[in-house]
C-alpha positions as MATLAB code, in Angstrom:
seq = 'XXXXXXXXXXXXXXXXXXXXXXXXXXXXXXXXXXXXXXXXXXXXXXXXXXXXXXXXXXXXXXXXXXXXXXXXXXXXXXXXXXXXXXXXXXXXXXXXXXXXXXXXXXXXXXXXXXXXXXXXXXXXXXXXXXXXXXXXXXXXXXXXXXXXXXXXXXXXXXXXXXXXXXXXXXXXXXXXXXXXXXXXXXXXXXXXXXXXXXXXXXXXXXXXXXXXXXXXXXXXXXXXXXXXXXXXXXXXXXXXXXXXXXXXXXXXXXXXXXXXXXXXXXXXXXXXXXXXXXXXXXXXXXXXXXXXXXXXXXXXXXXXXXXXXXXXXXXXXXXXXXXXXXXXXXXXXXXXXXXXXXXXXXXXXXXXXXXXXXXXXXXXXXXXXXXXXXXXXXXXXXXXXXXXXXXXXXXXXXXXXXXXXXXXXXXXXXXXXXXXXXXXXXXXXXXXXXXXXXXXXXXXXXXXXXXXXXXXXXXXXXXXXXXXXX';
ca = [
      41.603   30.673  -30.740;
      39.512   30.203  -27.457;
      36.572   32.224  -29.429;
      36.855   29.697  -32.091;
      36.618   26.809  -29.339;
      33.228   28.101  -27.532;
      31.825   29.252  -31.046;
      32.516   25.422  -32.106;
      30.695   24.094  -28.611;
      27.883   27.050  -29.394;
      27.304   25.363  -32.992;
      27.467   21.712  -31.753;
      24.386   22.460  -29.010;
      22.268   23.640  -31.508;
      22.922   20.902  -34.121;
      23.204   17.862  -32.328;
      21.026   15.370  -31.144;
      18.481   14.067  -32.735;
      16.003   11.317  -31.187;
      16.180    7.704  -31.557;
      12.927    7.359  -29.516;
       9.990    6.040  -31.519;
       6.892    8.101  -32.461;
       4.483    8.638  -30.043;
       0.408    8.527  -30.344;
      -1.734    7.825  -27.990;
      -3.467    4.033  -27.915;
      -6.781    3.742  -28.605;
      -9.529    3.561  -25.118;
     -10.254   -0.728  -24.786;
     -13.511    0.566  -23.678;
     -16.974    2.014  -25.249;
     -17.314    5.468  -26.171;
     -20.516    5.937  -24.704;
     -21.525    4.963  -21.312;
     -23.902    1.344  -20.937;
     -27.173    1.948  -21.108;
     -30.158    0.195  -19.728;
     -32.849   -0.587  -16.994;
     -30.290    0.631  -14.663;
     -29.364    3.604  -15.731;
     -32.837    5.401  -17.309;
     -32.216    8.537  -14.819;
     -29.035    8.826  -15.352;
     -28.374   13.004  -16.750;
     -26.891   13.301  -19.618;
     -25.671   16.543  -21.058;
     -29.036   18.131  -20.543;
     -27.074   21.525  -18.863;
     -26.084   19.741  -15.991;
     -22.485   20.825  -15.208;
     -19.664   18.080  -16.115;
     -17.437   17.574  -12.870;
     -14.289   19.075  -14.600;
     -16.498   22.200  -14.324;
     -17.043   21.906   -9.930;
     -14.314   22.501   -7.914;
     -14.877   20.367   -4.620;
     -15.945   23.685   -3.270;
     -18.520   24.098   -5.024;
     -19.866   20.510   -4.886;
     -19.454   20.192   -1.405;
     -21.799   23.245    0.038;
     -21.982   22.297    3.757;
     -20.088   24.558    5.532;
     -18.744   22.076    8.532;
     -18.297   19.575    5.809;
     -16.227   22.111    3.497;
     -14.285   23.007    6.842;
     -13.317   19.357    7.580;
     -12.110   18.488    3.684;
      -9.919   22.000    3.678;
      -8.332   21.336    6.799;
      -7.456   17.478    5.529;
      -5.819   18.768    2.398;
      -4.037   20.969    4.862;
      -2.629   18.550    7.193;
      -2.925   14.850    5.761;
       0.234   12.731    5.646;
      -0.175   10.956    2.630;
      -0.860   14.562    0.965;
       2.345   16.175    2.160;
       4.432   12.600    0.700;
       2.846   12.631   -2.585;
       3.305   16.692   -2.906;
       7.299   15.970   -1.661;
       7.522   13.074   -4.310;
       6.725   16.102   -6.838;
       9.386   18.466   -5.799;
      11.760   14.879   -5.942;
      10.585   14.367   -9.597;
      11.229   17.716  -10.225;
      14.349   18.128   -9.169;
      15.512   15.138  -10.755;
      14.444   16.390  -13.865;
      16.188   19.223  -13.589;
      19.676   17.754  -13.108;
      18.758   15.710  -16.658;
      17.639   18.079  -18.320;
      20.877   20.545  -17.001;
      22.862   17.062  -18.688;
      22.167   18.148  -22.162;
      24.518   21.658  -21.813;
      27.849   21.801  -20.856;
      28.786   22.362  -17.739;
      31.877   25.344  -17.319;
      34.266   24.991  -14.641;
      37.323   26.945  -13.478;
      40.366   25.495  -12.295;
      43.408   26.543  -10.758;
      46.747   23.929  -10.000;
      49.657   24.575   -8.801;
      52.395   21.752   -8.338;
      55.979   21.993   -7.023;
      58.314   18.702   -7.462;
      62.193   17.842   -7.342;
      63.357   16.084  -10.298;
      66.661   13.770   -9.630;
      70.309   14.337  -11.477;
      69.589   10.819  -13.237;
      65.838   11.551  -14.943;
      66.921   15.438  -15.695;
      67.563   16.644  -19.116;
      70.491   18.300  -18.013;
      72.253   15.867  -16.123;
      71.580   17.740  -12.797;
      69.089   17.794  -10.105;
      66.406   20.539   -9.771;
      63.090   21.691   -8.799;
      60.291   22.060  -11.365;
      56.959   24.313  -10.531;
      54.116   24.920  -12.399;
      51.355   27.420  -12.159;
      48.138   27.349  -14.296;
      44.456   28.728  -14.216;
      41.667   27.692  -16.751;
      38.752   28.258  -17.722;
      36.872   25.191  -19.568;
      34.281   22.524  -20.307;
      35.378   18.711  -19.442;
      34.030   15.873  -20.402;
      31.060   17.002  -22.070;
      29.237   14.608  -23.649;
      27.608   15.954  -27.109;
      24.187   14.604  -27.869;
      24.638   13.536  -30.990;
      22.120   10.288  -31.107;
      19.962   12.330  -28.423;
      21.012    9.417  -25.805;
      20.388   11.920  -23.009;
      17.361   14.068  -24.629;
      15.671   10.819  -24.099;
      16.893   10.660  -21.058;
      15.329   14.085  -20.069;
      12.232   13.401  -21.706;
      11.936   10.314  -19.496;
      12.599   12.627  -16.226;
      10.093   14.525  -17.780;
       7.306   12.728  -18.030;
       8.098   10.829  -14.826;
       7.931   14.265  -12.927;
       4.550   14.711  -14.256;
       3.273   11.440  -13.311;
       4.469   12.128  -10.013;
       2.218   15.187  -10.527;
      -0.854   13.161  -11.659;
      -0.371   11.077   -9.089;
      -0.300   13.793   -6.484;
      -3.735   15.302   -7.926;
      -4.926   11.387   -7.331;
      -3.754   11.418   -3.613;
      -5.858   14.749   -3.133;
      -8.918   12.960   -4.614;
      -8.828   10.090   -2.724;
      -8.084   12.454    0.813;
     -11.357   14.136   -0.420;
     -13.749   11.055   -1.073;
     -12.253    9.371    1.816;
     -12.923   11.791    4.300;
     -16.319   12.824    3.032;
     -17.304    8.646    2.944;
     -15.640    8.897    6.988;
     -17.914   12.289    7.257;
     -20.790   10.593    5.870;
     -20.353    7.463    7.544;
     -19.914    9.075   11.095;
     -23.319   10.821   10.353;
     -25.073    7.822    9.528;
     -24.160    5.974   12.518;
     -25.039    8.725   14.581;
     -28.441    8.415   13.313;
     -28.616    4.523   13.687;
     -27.342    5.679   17.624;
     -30.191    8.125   17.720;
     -32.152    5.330   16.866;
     -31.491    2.413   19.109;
     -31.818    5.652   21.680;
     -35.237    5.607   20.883;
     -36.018    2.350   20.267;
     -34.625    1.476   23.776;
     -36.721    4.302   25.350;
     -39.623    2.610   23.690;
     -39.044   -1.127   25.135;
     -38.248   -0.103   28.299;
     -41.336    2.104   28.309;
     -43.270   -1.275   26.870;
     -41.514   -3.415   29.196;
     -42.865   -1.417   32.383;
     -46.367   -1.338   31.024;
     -46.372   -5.223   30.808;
     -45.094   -5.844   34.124;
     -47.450   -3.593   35.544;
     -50.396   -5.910   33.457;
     -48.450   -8.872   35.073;
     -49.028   -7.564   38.586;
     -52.978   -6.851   37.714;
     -53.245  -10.213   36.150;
     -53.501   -8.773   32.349;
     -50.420   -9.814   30.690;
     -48.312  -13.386   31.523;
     -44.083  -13.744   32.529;
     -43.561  -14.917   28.991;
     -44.953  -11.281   27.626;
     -42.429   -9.369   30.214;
     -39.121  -11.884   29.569;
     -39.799  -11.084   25.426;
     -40.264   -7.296   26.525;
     -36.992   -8.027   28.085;
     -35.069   -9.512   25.685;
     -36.132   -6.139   23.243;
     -34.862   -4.137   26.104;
     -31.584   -6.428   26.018;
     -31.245   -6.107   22.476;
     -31.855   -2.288   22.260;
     -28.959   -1.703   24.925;
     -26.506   -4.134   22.989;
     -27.449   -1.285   19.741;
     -26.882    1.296   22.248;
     -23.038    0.039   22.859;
     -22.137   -1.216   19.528;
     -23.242    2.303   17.866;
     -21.706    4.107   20.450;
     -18.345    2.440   19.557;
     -18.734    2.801   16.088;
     -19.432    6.454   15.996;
     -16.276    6.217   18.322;
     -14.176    4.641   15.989;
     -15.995    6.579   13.301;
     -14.224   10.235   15.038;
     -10.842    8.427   15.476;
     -10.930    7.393   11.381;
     -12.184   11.099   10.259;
      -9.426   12.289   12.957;
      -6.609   10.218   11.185;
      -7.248   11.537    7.440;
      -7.834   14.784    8.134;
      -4.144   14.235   10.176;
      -5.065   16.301   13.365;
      -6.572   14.214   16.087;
      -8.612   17.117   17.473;
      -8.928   18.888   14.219;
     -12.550   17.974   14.061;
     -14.866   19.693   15.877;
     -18.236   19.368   17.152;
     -19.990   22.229   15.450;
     -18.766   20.120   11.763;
     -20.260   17.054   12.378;
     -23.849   16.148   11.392;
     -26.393   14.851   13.929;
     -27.576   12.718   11.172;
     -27.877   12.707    7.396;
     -30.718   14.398    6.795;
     -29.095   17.880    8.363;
     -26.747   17.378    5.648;
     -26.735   20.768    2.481;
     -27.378   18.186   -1.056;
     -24.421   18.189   -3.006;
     -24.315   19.396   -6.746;
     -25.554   17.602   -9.407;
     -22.780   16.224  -11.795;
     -23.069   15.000  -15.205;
     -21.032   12.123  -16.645;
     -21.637   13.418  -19.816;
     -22.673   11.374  -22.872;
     -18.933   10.160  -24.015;
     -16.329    8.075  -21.901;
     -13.474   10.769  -23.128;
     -13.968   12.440  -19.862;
     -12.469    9.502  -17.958;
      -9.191   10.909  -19.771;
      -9.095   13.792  -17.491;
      -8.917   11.152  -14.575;
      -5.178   11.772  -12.478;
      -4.631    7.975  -13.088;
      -5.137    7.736  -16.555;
      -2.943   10.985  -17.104;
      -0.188    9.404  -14.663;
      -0.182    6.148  -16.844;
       0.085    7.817  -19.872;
       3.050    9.886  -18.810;
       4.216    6.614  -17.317;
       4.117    5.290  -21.365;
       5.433    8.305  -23.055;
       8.368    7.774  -20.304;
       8.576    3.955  -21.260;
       8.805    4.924  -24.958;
      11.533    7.506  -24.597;
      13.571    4.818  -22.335;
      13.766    3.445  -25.614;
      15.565    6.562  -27.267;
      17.965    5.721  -24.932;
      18.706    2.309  -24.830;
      18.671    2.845  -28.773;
      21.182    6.000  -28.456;
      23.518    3.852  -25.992;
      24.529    1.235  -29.167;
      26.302    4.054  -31.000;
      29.278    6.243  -30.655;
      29.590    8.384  -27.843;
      31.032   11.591  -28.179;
      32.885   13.771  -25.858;
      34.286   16.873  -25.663;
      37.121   18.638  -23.350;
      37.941   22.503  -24.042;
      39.540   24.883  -22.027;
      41.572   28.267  -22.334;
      43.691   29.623  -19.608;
      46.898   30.532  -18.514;
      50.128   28.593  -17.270;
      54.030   29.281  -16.341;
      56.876   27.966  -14.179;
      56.367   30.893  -11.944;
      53.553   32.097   -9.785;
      54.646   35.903  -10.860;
      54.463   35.332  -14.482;
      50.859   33.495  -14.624;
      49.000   36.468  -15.858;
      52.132   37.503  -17.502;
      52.297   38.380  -21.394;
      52.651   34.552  -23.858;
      51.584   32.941  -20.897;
      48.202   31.916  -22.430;
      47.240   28.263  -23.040;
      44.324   26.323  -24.575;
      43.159   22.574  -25.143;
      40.838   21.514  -27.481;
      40.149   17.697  -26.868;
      37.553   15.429  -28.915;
      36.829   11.716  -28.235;
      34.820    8.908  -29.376;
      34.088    5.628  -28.174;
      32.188    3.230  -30.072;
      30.610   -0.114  -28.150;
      31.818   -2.969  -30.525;
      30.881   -5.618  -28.481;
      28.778   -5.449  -25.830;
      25.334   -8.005  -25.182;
      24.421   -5.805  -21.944;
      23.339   -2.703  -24.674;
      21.828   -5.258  -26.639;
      19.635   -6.563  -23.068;
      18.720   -3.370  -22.010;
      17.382   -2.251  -25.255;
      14.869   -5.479  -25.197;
      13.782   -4.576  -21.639;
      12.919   -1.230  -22.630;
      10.647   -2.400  -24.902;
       9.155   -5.238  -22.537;
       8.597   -2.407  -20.173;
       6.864   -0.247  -22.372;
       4.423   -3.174  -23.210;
       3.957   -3.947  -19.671;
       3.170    0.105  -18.982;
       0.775   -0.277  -21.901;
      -0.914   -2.925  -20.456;
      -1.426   -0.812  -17.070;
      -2.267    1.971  -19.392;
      -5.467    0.269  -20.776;
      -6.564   -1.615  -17.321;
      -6.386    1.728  -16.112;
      -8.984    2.760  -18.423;
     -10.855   -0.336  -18.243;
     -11.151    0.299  -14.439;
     -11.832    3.578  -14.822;
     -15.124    3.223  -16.958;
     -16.490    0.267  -14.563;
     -16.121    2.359  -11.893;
     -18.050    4.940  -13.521;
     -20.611    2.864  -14.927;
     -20.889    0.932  -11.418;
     -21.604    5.136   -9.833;
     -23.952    5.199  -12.575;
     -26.000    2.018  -11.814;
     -26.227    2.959   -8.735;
     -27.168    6.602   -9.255;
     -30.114    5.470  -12.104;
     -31.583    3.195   -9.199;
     -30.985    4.261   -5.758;
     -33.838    7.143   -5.985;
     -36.619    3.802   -6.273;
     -34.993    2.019   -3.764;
     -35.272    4.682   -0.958;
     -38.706    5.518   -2.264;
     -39.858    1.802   -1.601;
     -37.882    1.860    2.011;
     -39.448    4.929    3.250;
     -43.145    3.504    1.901;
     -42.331    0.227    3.768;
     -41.115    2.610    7.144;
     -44.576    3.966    6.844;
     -46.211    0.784    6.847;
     -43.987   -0.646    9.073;
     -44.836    2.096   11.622;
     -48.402    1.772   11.044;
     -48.690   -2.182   11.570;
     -46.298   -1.584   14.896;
     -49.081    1.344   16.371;
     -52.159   -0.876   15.077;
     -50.404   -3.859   16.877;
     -49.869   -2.066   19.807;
     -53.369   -1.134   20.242;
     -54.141   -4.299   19.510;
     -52.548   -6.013   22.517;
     -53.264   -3.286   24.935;
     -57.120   -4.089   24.319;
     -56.195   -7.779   24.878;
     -56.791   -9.239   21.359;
     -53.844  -10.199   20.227;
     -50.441  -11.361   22.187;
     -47.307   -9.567   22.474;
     -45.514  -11.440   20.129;
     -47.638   -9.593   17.560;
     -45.888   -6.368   18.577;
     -42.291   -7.780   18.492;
     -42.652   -8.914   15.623;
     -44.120   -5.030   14.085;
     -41.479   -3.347   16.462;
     -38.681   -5.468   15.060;
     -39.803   -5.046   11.313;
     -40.205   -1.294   12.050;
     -36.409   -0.796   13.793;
     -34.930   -2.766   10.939;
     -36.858   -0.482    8.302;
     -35.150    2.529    9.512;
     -31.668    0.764    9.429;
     -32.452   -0.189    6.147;
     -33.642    3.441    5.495;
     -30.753    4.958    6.664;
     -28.664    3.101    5.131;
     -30.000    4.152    1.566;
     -29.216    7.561    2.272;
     -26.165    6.975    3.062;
     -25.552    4.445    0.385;
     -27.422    7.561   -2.066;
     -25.059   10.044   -0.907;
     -21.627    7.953   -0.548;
     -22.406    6.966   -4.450;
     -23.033   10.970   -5.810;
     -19.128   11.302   -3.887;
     -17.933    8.937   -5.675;
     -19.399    9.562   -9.158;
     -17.929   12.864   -8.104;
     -14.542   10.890   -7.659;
     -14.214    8.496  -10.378;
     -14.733   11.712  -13.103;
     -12.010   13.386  -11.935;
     -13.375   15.414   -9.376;
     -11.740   17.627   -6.623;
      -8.200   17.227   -8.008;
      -7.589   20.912   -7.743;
];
């Protein structure tokens, strides 16, 4: 008989439990299929054999070898990393105890029980002492899947494990564009120190040559207190780029999660020591953004929504249950393995919700929440493809824009070393070389600034594709 029993539970796992979840396809993109075209974007690469990012690990696109060091040991040691990889192992092992839901779980028992029944409640008029001995071997309380109430169930574990996943692959792109915009940033200002280093070399150098004009009668107080006030102003530069480069360190130093992880010998003096990166390609169509981490995470985060549904559906009809065991029982401990001393229990039940408006409630909010996933599903994508297109404006114009800085640095320099002659031969005032001197410190700024602004923009281009979620 117990062979019939776990043949019977065999049969009933592989025919039961069919879904009540509703079909799944995937929405259509609320965005273009190509990328926007324009003015702004006329140097843009297209696919022209330039490799898509889904084709450069962040190894490969990142060639410096201080800068490589500093991103490795940030995916190493970073905090928010280390959560979002222990969320996955959570996820996981939720899904694992929903998924182990769906099969029957096999249990062995053993009771024994001992009691002293009086003269007045015993069959034969007289007190005694009842025992009982028994050992099975059984499955309780299994529920059968027939309206695949917990299949959904699993499915939703599912898919909110690998979310959890996608999610993780986003934490370790935005450790790698956030430390290489720190990196980046650090250098920069670096430069911009270098700079206000020299430009305060030069007014204190110009300042000393006007009061020693002063003393011969060549140059008047009002040229020496403006030479001052550039000396002033350089040494104000001096301090507030030495605390941002400080500040700089300690915000590198807290992503890549080691405050003396970073070293010297990886930084950049400034950004022109700094190996190009590789060229990426967007490509031509705006599929790629659905290799993104996000959009994959909000999907999963909609396929889990619709199978919610399954369930809520599943919970308005019968449940069934199942309790099966085989074993062995007697009034004696010696006689429990003995020979007729074999027992077995074979118990089916139902229950059917007739009347319950909580089933009814939770089935609607499944459904509102799978609208309002949707809804996050195509703002996802909608933010997605601006952020691309913004990397893209910026990429299909930045090239001009540090062409015409560096032409007006040139000039800028020039009209500062004519000026300076100029006032050293006594035909023009000073004020004609704070003014160049001012235009030309500014011009660098500005110029450094582009580079940065040129390189922080390929990163995230890099970024907003997809790129470096290894």
């Amino acid at each position: 008989m117990h062979r019939n029993l776990f043949f019977l539970v065999g049969l009933i796992m592989v025919v039961g439990g069919c879904s009540m979840a509703p079909p799944y396809t995937q929405p259509d993109a609320p965005v273009p299929a190509t990328w926007p075209t324009g003015p702004a974007y006329r140097k843009n690469p297209s696919m022209d054999g330039t490799p898509t990012v889904t084709d450069i690990p962040w190894r490969e696109f990142f060639t410096d070898p201080g800068f490589q060091e500093v991103i490795e040991t940030a995916l190493d040691h970073n905090r928010d990393l280390r959560l979002a990889a222990l969320n996955v192992q959570r996820a996981r092992a939720i899904y694992g105890i929903q998924r182990s839901a769906i099969y029957p779980a096999v249990d062995a028992t053993a009771n024994a029980s001992k009691q002293r029944v009086p003269a007045d409640l015993s069959s034969t008029g007289q007190s005694r002492t009842a025992e009982q001995y028994d050992v099975n071997l059984g499955i309780f309380s299994w529920e059968i899947d027939f309206f695949g109430r917990i299949r959904s169930l699993k499915d939703q574990a599912l898919e909110a494990y690998l979310a959890t996943e996608q999610a993780r692959r986003g934490a370790q792109i935005l450790i790698v564009s956030a430390v290489a915009d720190a990196y980046l940033t650090l250098a920069a200002d670096r430069e911009n120190l270098n700079l206000a280093q020299t430009s305060l070399e030069v007014q204190q150098a110009a300042f000393q040559l006007i009061k020693r004009r002063m003393e011969a009668g060549l140059a008047s107080e009002l040229d020496l207190h403006r030479a001052q006030t550039q000396v002033d102003i350089a040494r104000g530069d001096m301090a507030l780029y030495t605390q941002r480069v400080a500040q700089d360190q300690n915000a590198l130093n807290f992503l890549v999660g080691m405050p003396t992880a970073v070293s010297d010998k990886m930084l950049l003096p400034d950004l022109a020591d700094l190996e190009p990166f590789k060229s990426v390609s967007a490509g031509i169509s705006s599929d790629v953004l659905f290799s993104r981490p996000d959009i994959l995470q909000a999907e999963n985060l909609l396929k889990a929504a619709n199978a919610n549904i399954g369930a809520a559906r599943a919970s308005l009809f019968p449940r069934i249950s199942l309790t099966t065991a085989v074993g062995t029982a007697s009034s004696e401990l010696s006689g429990l393995f003995a020979s007729g001393s074999g027992t077995w229990l074979f118990a089916p039940q139902a229950a059917m919700p007739v009347f319950d408006a909580r089933l009814w409630a939770a089935l609607d909010v499944t459904k509102s929440e799978k609208e309002i996933v949707f809804v996050q599903y195509e703002k996802a994508i909608q933010t997605a493809f601006r952020e691309v297109a913004d990397a893209l404006a910026v990429q299909g114009t930045i090239d001009e824009r540090m062409a015409a800085q560096q032409s007006l640095v040139k000039s800028a320099a020039e009209t500062f070393r004519l000026s300076t002659t100029r006032y050293t031969k006594g035909i023009d005032s000073y004020l004609g070389v704070l003014d160049a001197q001012r235009s030309l410190y500014a011009a660098q700024q500005g110029l450094v600034y582009l580079r940065l602004a040129k390189l922080a923009n390929q990163v995230r281009l890099y970024a907003v594709l997809g790129g470096g979620a290894e």
